[in-house]
Structures are given as C-alpha cells and as structure tokens.
MMTF fields as JSON, N, C-alpha, C and O atoms, coordinates in Angstrom:
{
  "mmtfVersion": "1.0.0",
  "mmtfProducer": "UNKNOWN",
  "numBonds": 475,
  "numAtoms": 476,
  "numGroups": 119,
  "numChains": 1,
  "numModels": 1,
  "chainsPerModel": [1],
  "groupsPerChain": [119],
  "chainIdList": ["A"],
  "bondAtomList": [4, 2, 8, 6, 12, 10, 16, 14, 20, 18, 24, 22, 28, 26, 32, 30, 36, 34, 40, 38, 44, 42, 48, 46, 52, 50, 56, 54, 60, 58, 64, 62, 68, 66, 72, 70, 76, 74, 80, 78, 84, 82, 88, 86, 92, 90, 96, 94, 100, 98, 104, 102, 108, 106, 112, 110, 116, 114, 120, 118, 124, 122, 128, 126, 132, 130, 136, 134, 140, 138, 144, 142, 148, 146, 152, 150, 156, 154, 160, 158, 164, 162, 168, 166, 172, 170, 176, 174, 180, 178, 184, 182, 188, 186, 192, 190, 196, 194, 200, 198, 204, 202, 208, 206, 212, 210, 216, 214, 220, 218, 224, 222, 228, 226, 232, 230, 236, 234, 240, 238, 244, 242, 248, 246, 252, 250, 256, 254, 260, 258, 264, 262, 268, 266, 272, 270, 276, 274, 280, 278, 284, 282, 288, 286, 292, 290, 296, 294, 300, 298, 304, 302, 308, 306, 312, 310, 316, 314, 320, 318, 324, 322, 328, 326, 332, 330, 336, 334, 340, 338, 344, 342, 348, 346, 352, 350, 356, 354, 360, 358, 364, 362, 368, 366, 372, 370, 376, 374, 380, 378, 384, 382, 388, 386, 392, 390, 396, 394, 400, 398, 404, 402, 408, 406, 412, 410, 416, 414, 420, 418, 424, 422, 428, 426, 432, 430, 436, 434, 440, 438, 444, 442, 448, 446, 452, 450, 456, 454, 460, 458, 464, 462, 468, 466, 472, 470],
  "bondOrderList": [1, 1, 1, 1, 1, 1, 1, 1, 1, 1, 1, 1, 1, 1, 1, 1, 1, 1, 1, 1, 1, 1, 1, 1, 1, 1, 1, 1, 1, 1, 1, 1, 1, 1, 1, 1, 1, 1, 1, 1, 1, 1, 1, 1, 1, 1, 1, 1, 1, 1, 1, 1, 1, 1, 1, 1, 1, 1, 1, 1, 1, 1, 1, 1, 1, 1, 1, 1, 1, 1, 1, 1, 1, 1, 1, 1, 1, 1, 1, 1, 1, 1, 1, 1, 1, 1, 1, 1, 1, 1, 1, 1, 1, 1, 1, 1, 1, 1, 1, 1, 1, 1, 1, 1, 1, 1, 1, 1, 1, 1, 1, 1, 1, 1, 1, 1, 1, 1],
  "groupList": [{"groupName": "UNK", "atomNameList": ["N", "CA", "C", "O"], "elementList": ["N", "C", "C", "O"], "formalChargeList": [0, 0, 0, 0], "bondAtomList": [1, 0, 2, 1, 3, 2], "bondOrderList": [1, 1, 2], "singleLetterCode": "X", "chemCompType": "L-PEPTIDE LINKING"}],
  "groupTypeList": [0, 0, 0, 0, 0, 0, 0, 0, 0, 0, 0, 0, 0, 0, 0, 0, 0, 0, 0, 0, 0, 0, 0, 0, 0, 0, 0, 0, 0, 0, 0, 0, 0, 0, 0, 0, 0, 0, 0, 0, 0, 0, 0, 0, 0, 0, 0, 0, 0, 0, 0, 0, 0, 0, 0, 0, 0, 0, 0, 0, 0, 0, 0, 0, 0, 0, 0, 0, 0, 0, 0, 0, 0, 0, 0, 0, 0, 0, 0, 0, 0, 0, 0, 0, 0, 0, 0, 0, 0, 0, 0, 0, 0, 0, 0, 0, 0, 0, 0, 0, 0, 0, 0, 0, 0, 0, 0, 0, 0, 0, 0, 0, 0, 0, 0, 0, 0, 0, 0],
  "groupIdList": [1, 2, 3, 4, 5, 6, 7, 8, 9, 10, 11, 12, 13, 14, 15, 16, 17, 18, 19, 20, 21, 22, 23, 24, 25, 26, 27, 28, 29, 30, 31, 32, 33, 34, 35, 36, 37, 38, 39, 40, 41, 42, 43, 44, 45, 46, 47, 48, 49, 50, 51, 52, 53, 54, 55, 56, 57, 58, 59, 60, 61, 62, 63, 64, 65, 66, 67, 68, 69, 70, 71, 72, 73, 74, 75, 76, 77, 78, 79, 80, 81, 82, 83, 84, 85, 86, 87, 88, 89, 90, 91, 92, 93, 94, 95, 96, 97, 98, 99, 100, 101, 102, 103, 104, 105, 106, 107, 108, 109, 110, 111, 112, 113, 114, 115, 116, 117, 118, 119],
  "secStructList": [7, 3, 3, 7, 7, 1, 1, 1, 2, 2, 2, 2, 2, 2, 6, 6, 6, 6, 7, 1, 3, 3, 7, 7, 6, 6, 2, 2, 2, 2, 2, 2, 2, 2, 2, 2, 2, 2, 2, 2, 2, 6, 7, 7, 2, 2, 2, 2, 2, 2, 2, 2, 2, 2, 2, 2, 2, 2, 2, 2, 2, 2, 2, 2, 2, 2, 2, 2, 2, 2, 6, 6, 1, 7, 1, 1, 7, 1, 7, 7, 2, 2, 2, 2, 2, 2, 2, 2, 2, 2, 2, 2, 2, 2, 2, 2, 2, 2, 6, 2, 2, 2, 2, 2, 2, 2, 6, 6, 7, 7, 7, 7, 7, 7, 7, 7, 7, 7, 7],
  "xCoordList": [-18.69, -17.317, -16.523, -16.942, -15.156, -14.9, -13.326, -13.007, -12.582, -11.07, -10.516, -11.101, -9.366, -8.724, -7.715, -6.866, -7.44, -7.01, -5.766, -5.746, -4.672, -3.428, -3.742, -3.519, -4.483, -4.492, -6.126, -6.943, -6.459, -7.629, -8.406, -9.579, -6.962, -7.122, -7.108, -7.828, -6.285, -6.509, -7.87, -8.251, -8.537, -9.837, -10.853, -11.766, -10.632, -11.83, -12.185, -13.155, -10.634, -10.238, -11.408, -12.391, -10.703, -11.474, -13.33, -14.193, -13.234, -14.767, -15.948, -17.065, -14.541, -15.266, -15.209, -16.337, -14.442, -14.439, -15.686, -15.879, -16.89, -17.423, -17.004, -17.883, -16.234, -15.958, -17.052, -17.153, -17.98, -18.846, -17.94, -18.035, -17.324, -17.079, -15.365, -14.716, -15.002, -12.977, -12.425, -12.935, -11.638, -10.73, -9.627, -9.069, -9.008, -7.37, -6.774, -7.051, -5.637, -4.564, -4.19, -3.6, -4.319, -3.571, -4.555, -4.246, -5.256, -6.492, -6.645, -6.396, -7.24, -7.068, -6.151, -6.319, -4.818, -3.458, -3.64, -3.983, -3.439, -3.547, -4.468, -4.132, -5.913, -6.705, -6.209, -6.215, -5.741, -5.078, -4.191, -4.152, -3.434, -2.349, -2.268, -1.738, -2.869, -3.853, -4.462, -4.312, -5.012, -5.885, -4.812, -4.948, -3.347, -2.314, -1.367, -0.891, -1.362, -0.83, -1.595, -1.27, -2.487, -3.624, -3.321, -2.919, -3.646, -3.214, -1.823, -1.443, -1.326, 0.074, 1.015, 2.123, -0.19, -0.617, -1.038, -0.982, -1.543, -2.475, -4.295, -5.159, -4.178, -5.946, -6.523, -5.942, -7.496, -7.875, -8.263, -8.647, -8.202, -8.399, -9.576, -9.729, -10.574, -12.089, -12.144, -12.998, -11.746, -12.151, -10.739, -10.803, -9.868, -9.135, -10.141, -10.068, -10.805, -11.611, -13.038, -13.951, -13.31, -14.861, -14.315, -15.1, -12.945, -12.42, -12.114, -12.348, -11.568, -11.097, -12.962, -13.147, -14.187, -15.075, -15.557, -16.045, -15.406, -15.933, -14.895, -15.197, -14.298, -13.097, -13.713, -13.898, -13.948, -14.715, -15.826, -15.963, -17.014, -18.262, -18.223, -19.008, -17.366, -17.253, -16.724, -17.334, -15.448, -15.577, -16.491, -16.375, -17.305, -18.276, -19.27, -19.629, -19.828, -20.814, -20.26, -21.057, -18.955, -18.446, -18.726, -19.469, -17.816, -17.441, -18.12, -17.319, -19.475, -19.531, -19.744, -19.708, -19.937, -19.616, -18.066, -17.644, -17.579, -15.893, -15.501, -14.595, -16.1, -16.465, -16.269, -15.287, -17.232, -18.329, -17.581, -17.531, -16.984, -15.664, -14.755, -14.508, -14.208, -12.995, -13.632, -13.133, -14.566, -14.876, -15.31, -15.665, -15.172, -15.493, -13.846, -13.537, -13.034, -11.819, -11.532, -11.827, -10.806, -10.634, -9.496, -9.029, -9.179, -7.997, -6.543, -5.499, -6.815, -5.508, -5.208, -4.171, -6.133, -5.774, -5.523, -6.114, -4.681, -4.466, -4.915, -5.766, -5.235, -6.138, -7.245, -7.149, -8.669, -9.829, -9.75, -9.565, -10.005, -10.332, -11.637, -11.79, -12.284, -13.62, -13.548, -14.065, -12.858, -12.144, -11.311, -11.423, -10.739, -9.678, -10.722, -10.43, -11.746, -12.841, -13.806, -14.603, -13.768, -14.612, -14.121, -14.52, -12.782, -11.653, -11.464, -11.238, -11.566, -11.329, -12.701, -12.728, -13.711, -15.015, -14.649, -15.184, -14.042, -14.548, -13.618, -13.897, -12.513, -11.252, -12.171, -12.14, -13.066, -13.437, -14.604, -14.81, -15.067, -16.67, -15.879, -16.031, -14.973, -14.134, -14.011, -14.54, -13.416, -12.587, -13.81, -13.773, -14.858, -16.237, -15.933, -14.924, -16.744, -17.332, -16.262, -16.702, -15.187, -13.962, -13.891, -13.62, -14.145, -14.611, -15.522, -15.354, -16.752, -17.81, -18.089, -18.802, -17.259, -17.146, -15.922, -15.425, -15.528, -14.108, -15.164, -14.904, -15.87, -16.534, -17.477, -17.42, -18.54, -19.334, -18.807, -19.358, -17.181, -16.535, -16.211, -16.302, -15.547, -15.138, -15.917, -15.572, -16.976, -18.596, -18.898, -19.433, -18.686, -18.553, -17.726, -18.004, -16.543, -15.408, -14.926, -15.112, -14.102, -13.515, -12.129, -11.759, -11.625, -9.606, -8.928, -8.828, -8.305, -7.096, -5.737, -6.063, -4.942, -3.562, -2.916, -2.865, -2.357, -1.142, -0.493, -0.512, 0.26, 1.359, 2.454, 2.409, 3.459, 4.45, 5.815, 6.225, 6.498, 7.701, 8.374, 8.409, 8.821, 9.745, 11.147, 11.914, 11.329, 13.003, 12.938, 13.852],
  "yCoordList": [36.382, 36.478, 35.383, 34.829, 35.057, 33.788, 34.439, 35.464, 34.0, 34.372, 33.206, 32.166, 33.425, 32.781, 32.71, 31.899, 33.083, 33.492, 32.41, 31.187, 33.44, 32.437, 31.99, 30.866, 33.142, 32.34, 32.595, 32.887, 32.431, 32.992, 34.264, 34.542, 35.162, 36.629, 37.293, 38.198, 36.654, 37.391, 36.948, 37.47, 35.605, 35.228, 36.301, 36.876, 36.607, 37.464, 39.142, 39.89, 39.26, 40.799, 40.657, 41.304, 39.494, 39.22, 38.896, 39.011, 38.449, 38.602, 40.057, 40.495, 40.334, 42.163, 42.358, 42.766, 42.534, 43.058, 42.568, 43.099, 41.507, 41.52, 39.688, 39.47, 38.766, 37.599, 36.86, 37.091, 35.881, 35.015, 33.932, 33.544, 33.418, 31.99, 31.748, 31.571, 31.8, 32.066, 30.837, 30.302, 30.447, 29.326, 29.427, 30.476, 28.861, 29.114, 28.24, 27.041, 28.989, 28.154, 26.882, 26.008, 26.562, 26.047, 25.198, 24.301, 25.405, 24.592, 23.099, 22.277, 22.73, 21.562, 20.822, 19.613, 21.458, 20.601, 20.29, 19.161, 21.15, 20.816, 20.033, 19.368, 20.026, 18.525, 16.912, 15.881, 17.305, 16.349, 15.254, 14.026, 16.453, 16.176, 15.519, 14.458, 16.345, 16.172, 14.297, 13.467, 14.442, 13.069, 11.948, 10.947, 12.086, 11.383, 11.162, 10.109, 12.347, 12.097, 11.134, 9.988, 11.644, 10.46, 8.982, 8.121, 8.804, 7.369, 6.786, 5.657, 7.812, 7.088, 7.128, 6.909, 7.491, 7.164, 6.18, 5.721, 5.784, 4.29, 4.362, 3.718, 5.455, 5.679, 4.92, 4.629, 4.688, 3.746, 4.72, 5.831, 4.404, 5.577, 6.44, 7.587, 5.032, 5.905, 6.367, 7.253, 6.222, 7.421, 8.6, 9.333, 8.602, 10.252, 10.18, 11.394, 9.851, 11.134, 11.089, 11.646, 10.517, 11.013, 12.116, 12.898, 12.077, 13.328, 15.131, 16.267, 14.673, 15.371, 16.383, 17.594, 14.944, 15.636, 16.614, 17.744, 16.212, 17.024, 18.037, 19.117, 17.872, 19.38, 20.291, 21.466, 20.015, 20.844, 21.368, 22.569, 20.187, 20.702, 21.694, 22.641, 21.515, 22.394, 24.352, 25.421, 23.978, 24.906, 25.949, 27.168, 25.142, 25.973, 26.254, 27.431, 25.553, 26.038, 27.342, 28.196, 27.499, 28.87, 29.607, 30.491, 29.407, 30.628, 31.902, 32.779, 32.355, 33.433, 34.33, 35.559, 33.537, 33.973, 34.525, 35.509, 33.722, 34.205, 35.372, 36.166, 35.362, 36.742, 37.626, 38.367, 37.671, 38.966, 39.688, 40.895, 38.593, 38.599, 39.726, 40.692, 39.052, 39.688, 40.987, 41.813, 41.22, 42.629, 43.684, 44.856, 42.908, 44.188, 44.818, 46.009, 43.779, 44.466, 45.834, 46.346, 46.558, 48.131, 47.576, 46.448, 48.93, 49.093, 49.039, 48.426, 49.7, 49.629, 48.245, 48.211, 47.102, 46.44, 44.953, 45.016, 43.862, 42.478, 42.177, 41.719, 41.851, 40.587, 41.239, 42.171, 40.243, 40.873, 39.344, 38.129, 40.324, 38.913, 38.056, 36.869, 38.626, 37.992, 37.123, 36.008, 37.692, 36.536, 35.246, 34.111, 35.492, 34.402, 34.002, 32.889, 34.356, 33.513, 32.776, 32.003, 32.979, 32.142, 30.934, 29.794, 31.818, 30.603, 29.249, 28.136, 29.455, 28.657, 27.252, 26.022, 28.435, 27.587, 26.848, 25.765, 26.798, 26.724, 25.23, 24.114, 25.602, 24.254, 23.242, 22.052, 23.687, 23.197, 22.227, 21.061, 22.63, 22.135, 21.041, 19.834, 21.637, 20.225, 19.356, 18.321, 19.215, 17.843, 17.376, 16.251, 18.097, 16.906, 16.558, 15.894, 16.96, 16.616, 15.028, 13.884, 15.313, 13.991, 13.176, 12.037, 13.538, 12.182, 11.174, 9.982, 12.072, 11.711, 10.72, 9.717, 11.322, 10.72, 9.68, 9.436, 9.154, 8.113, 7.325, 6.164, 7.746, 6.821, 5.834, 4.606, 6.731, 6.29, 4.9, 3.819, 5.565, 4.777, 3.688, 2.608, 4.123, 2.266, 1.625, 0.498, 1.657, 1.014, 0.529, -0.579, 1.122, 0.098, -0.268, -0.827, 0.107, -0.461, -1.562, -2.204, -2.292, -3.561, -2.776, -1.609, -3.798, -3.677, -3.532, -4.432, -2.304, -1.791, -2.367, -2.815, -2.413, -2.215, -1.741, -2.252, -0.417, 0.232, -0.804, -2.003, -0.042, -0.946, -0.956, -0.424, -1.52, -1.398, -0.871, -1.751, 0.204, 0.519, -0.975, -1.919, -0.871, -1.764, -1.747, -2.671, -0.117, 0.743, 0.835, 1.375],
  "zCoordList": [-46.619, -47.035, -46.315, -45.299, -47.0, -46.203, -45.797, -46.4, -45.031, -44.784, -44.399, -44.096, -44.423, -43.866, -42.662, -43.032, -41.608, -39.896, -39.795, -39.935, -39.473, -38.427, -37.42, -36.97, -36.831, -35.167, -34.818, -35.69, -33.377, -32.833, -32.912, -33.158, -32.514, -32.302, -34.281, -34.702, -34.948, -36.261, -37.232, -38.28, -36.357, -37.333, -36.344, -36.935, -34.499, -34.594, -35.133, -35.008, -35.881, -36.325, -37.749, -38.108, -38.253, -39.389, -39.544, -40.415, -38.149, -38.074, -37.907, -38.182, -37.182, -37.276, -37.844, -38.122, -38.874, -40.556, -41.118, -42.212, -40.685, -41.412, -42.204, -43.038, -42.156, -42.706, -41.926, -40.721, -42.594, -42.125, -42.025, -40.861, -42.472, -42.1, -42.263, -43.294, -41.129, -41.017, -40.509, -39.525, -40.972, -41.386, -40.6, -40.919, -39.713, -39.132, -39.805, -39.85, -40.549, -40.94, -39.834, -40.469, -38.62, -38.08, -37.352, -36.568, -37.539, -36.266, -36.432, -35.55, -38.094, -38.659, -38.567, -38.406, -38.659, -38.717, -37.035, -36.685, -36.223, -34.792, -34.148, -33.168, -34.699, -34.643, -34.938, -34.265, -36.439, -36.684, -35.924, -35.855, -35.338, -34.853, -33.428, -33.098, -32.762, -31.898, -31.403, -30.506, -32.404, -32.514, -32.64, -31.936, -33.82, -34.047, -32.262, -31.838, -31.655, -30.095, -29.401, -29.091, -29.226, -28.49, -28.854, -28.072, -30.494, -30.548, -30.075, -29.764, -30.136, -30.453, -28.326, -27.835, -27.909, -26.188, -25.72, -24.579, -26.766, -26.725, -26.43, -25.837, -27.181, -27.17, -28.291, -29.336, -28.022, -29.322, -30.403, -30.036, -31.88, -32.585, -32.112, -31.692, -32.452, -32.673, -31.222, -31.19, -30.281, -29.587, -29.198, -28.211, -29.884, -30.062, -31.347, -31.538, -32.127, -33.185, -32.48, -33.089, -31.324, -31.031, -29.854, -29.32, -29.54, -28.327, -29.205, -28.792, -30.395, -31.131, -31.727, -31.846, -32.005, -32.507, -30.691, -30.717, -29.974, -28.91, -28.591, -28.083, -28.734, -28.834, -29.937, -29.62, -30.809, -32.087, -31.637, -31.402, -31.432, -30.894, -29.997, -29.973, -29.283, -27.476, -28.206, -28.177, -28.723, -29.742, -30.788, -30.911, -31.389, -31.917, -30.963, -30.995, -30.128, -28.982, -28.301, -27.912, -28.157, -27.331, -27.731, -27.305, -29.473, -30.067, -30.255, -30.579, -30.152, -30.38, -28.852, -28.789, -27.842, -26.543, -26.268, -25.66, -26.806, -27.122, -27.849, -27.593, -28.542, -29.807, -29.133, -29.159, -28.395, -27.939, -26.802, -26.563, -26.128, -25.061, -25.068, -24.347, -26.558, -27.719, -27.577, -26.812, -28.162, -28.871, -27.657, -27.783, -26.459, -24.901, -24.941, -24.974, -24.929, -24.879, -25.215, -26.295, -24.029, -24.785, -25.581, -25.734, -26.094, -27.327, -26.296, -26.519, -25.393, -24.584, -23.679, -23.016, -23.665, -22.795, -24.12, -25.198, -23.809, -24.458, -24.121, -24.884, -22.493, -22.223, -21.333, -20.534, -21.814, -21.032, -19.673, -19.736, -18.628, -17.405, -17.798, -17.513, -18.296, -18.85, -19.756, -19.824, -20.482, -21.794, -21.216, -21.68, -20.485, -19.587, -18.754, -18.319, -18.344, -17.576, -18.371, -17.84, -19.611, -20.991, -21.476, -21.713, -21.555, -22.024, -21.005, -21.479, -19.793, -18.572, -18.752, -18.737, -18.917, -19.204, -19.968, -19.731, -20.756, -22.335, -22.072, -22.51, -21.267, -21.107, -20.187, -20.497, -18.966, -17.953, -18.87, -18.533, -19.628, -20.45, -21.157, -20.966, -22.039, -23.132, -22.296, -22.702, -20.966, -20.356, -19.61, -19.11, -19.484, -18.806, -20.205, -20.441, -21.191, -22.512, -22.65, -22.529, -22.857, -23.07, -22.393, -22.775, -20.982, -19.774, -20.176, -20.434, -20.174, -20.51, -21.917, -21.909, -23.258, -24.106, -24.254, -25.354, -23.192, -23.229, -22.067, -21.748, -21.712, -20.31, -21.241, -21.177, -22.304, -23.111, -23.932, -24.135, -24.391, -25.649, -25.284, -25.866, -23.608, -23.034, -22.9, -23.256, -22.527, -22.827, -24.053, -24.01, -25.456, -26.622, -27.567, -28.628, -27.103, -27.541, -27.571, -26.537, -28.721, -27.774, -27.416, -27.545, -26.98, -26.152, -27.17, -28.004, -27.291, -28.995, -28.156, -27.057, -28.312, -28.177, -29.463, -30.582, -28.883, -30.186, -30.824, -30.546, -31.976, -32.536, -31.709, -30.601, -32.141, -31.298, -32.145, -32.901, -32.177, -32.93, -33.136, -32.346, -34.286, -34.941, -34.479, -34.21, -34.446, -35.008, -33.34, -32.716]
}
C-alpha cells in the first residue's frame, strides 16, 4: 500500500497501519531546498547533491531502526529517550558521512565560484 505522510511521526502511524512505501509531503521539497542553500553558500553544486544524496542514504539506512524506536513508545509518553538517542546517531552518522563526502569531492572537483547577485 502506498501513503502519503506530513511529517515523520504521521508516515510511522501510517506504517503501522500497514503502508509499505510512505511518501512525506515535505521531505523532497526540503532536500531540494536544502541542496539550493548549500549552493547558494558557495558549495559547488555537485557536491550539495552528492551531500544531499548522503543525507538520503543515511536516512534510509536508519529508518527502520527508527521505526522500531517509534513503536516502543508507550501511549502515554511523546518522546522515547531511545528515540532521541537514534535520532542523535542518526545526525552524528550524516555529518561523518558529509565530511567524508566533501573531503572525497574536493579531491575531484575543480574550483566553482558562485554567481554573484546582480540586484
């Protein structure tokens, strides 16, 4: 079954229900977007989209550890410490992963310089 999720917490409701493959309204746009900040920092494209693909990767590698997280939660509590200790991982793993892949990129990149505003 497929869905479609606002946020984190309403795609893993939807996963308990039973949805194989859930979609966040918002995730894509925020990659996007994401990747558009970076450049516009002065990252060279191709590597905000090889940072952006390791933000993804790092992502799906969690996720069902994250899941599983989610679903210890009692009913009475919002946040599990375990979950906030996954999540931590999960931030700590992306920013090697982005080091690592901006260390790689300056290695075969040539020298970008942004544009420069006009206005």
């Amino acid at each position: 079954m497929l869905a479609r999720a606002f946020d984190r917490g309403h795609g893993y409701e939807l996963r308990e229900a039973g949805a194989d493959d859930v979609v966040s309204e918002t995730y894509y746009s925020a990659l996007e977007l994401g990747g558009d900040a970076l450049t516009a920092m002065g990252v060279h494209p191709e590597r905000a989209r090889r940072m952006t693909q390791s933000f993804v990767a790092s992502e799906k590698a969690n996720e069902d550890q994250l899941f599983n997280a989610w679903r210890n939660i009692e009913e009475s509590i919002h946040f599990s410490p375990r979950y906030g200790e996954l999540f931590m991982k999960l931030e700590e793993s992306l920013g090697h992963a982005m080091r690592e892949d901006i260390r790689r990129i300056e290695d075969e990149a040539p020298a970008w310089t942004p544009p420069r505003n006009s206005g």
